[in-house]
FITI-262325 format. One record per atom (N, C-alpha, C, O): residue number from 1; residue in three letters; x, y, z; atom name. Coordinates in steps of 0.1 Angstrom, whole numbers, plus 5000, padded with zeros to 4 digits. Example, Ala and Ser with C-alpha at 12.3 -4.5 7.8 and 13.67 -1.06 7.14 Angstrom:
// FITI-262325
   num   residu   east   north     up   atome
     1      ALA   5132    4943   5078       N
     1      ALA   5123    4955   5078      CA
     1      ALA   5132    4967   5078       C
     1      ALA   5142    4967   5085       O
     2      SER   5128    4978   5071       N
     2      SER   5137    4989   5071      CA
     2      SER   5129    5000   5079       C
     2      SER   5134    5011   5080       O
//
This chain:
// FITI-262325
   num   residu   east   north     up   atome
     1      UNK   4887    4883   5093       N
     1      UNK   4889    4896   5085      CA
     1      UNK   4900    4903   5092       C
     1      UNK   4900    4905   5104       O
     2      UNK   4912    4909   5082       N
     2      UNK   4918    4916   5088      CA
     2      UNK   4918    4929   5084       C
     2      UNK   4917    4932   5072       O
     3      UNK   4921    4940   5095       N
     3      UNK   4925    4954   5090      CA
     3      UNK   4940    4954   5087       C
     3      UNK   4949    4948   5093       O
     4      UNK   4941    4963   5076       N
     4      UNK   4958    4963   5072      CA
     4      UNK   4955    4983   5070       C
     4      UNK   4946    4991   5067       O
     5      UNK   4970    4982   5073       N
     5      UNK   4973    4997   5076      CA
     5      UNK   4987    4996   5064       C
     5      UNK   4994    4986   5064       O
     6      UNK   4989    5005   5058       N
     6      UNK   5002    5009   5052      CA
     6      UNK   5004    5022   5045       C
     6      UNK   4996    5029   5039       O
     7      UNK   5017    5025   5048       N
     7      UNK   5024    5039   5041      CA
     7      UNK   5031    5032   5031       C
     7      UNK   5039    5022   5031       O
     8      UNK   5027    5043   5018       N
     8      UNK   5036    5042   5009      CA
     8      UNK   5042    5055   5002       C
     8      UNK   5035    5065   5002       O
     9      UNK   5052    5056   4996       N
     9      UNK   5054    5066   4986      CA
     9      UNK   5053    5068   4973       C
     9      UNK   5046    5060   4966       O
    10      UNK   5057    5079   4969       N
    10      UNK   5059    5075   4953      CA
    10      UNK   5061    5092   4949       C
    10      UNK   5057    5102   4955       O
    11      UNK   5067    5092   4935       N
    11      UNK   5072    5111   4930      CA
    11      UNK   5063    5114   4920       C
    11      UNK   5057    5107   4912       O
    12      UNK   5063    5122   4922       N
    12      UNK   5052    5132   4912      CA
    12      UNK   5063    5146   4905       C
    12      UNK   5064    5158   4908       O
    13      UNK   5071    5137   4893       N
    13      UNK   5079    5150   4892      CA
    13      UNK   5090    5143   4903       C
    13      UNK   5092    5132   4907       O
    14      UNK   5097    5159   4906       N
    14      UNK   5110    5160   4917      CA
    14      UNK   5096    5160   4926       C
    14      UNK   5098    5148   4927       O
    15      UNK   5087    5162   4933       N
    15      UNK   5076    5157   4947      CA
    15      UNK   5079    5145   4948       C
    15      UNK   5079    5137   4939       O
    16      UNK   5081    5143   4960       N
    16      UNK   5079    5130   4971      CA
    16      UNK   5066    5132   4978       C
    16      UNK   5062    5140   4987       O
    17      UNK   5059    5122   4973       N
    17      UNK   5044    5124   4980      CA
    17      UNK   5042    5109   4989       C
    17      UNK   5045    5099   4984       O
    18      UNK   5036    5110   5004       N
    18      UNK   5036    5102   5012      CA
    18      UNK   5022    5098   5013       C
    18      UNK   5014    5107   5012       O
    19      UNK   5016    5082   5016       N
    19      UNK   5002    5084   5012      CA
    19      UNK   4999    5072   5023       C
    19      UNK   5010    5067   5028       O
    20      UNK   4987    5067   5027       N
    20      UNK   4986    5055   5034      CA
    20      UNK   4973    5051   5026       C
    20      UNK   4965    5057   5019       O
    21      UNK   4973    5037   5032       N
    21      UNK   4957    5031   5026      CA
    21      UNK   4957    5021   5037       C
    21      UNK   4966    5014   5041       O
    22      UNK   4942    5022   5042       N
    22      UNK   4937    5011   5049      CA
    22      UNK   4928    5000   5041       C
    22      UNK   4922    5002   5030       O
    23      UNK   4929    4992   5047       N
    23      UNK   4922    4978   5038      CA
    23      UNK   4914    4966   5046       C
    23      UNK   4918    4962   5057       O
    24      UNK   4908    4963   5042       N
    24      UNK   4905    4951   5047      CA
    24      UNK   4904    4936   5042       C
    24      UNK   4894    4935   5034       O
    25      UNK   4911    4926   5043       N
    25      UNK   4912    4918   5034      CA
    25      UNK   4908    4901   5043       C
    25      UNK   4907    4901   5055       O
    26      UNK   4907    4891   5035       N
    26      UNK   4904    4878   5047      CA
    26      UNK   4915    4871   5042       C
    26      UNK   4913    4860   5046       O
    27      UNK   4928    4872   5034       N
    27      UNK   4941    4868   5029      CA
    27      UNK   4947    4866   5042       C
    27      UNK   4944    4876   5050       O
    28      UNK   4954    4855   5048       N
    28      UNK   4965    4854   5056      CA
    28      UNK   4976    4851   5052       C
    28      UNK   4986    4849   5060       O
    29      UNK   4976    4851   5039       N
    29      UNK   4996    4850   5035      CA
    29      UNK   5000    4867   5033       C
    29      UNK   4996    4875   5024       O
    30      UNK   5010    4868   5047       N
    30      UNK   5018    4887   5043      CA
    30      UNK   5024    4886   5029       C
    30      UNK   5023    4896   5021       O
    31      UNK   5030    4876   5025       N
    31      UNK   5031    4882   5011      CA
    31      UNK   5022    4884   5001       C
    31      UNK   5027    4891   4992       O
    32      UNK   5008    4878   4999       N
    32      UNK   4997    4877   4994      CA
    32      UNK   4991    4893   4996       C
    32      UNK   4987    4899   4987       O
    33      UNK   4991    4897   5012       N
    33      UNK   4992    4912   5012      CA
    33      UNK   4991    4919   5007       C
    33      UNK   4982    4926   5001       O
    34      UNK   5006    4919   5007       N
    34      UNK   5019    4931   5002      CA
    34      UNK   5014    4931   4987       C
    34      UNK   5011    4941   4980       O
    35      UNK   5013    4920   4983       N
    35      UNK   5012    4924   4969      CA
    35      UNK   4997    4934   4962       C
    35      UNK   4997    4941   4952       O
    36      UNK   4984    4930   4972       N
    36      UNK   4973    4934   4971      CA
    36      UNK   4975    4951   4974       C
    36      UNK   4969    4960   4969       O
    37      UNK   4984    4952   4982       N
    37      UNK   4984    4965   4986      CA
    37      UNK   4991    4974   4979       C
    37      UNK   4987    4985   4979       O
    38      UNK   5004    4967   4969       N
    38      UNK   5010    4974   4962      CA
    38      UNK   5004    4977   4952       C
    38      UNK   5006    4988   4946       O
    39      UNK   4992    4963   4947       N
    39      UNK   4985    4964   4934      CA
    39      UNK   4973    4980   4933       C
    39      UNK   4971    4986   4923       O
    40      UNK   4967    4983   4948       N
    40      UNK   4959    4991   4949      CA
    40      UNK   4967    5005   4954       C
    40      UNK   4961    5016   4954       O
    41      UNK   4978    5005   4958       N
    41      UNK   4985    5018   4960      CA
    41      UNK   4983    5025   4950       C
    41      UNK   4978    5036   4948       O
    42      UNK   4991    5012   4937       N
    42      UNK   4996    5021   4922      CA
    42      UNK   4980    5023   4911       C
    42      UNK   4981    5027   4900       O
    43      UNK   4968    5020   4916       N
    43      UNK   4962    5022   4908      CA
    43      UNK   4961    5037   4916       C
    43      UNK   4966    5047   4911       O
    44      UNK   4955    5037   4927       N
    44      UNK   4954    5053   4934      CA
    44      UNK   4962    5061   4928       C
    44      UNK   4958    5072   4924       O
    45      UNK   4980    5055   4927       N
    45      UNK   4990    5066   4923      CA
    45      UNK   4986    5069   4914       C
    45      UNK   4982    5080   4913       O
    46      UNK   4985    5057   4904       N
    46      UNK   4986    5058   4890      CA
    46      UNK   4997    5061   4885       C
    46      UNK   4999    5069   4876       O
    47      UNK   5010    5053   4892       N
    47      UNK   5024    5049   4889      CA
    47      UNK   5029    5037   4900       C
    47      UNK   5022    5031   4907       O
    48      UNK   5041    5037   4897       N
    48      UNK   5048    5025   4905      CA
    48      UNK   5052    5033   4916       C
    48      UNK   5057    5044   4916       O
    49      UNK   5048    5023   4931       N
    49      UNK   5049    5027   4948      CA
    49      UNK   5058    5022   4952       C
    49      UNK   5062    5011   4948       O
    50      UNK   5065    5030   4964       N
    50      UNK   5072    5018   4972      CA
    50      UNK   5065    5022   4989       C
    50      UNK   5064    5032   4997       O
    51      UNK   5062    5006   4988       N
    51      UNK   5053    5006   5002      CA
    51      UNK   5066    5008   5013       C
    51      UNK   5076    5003   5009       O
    52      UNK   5066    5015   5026       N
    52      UNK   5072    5015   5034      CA
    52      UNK   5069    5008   5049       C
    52      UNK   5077    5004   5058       O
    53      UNK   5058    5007   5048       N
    53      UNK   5051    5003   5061      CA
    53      UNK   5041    4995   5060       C
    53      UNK   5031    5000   5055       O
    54      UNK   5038    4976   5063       N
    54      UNK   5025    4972   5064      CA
    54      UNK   5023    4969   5077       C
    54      UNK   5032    4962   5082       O
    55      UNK   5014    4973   5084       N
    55      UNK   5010    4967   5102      CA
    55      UNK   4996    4964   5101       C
    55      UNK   4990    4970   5092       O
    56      UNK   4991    4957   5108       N
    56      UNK   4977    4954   5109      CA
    56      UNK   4971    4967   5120       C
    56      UNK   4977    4969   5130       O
    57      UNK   4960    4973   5116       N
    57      UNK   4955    4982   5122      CA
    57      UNK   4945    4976   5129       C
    57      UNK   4938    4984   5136       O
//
């Protein structure tokens, strides 16, 4: 099992809003990831994210 850590953004309007999400997933492909994380950023947003940061926490 891994912990994954990431910052992402995304606008609300002219707002720049900065957000993180922790996860945990048993996936070892990083791009398998990335994608899990972008899929669950943008439902939270509830728009399109751009991740800035993934590290394992």
């Amino acid at each position: 099992m891994r912990n994954i850590a990431a910052q992402y953004i995304y606008f609300d309007g002219p707002k720049k809003i900065e957000k993180a999400i922790l996860m945990q997933t048993e996936l070892t492909d990083d791009t398998e990831v990335e994608k899990l994380i972008q899929q669950e950023a943008e439902k939270i947003a509830n728009t399109t994210v751009k991740i800035m940061e993934i590290r394992e926490a």
